[in-house]
N, C-alpha and C positions, 0 to 999 in steps of 0.2 A: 504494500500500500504506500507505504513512504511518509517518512516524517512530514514534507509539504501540506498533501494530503491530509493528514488524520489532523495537524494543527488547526487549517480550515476547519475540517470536517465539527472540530469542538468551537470555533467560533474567534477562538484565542490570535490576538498578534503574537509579533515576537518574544516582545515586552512582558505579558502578561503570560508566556509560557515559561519564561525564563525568570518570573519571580516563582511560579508553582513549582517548577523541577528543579533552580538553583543552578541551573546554566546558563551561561553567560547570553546574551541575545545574539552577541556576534558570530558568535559559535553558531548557534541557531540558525542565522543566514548563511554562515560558510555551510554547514553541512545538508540545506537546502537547494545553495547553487554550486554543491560539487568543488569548494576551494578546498573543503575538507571529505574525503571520500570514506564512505558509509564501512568499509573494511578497513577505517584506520579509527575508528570511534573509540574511544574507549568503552568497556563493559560497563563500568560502574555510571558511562554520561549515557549510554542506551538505558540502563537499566532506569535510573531517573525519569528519562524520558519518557520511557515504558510506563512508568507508574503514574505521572503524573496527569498522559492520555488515554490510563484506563486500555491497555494496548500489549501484547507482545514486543517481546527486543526482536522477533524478528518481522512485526509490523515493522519498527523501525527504521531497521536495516534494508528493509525492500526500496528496487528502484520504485520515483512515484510515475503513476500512471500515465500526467498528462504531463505538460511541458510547462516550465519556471515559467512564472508571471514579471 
């Protein structure tokens, strides 16, 4: 599904994903357009992630379906 994806999908900017999971927002855009690639993530910044979109690490980890906005 990809991180893009499921952030929309809960309604969330960056900003307000990144107070709920404790990751950085910037992060959060690099890992959405690919400056940081989804196999160099750390486990424990998926895992975060995971939890705080109610989600699998390997929702995550998935390419997302449509193309960056």
């Amino acid at each position: 599904m990809g991180l893009a994806k499921l952030r929309k999908e809960k309604g969330l900017t960056y900003k307000q994903l990144a107070e709920k999971s404790g990751v950085n927002y910037q992060k959060l855009w690099q890992i959405e357009h690919g400056v940081i690639k989804t196999e160099n993530i750390a486990l424990k910044t998926a895992q975060k992630l995971a939890d705080s979109l109610e989600c699998s690490i390997e929702d995550i980890l998935a390419p997302d379906d449509t193309e960056q906005e």
